[in-house]
C-alpha positions, 0 to 999 in steps of 0.5 A: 861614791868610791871616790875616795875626794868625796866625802858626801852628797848634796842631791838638789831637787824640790820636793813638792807636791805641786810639780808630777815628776818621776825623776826624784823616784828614780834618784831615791831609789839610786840611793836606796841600791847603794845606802849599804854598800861599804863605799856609801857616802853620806847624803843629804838632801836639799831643795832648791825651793821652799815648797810643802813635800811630798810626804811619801817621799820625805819618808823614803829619804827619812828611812835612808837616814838622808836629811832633807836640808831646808832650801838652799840659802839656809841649808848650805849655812847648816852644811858649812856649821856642820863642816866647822862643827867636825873639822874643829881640833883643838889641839890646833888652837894655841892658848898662849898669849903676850901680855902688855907688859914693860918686858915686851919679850915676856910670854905668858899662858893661858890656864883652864879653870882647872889649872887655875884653881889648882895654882891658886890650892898650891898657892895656899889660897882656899877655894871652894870646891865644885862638883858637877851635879848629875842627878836632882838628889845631888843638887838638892845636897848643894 
């Protein structure tokens, strides 16, 4: 877990109530001695077969805050949305565009709703304006 090229852990076992096995108490409790430690990584936990858990060992995994992933096919989706969802910059997207247009040398750009209206308010075209309502006494104002 010092590795500073590890950013998580994936454990893969099964937990079930159908198979006796200490192996999966000694993995647990290997997480436990380190889950405070300042070089803890996150972990989380996957089965590798849909089976009905072992209740007493979800609720050490649940304790440590480690999720147990569903099996492996839909919890490496969850992983991968997961890893999309936090390396996502939206500094790295562009939001300027060619429109088709005679001069095929004419560049254009894209605006935020707000930068829209706020072009269209100097441009002297009335537009109505909007509130984000938080509370129900605000909508029923609106």
């Amino acid at each position: 877990m010092k590795e500073d090229e590890v950013g998580g852990i994936i454990m893969g076992y099964t937990m079930t109530t159908q198979i006796i096995d200490t192996t999966i108490k000694y993995l647990i409790d290997g997480i436990e001695r380190v889950v405070d430690k300042p070089f803890y990584k996150p972990v989380f936990w996957m089965n590798f077969v849909a089976h009905t858990p072992n209740d007493e060992q979800a609720e050490r995994l649940e304790k440590l805050n480690i999720p147990v992933l569903p099996p492996a096919m839909y919890g490496m989706k969850i992983l991968s949305s997961l890893n999309d969802f936090v390396s996502y910059d939206a500094d790295d997207r562009r939001l300027d565009f060619r429109a088709k247009t005679a001069d095929s040398n004419a560049e254009y750009t894209a605006l935020s709703e707000s930068q829209s209206k706020m072009e269209l308010k100097n441009a002297g075209i009335d537009i109505s304006e909007q509130i984000v309502v938080d509370s129900e006494k605000l909508w029923q104002m609106y």
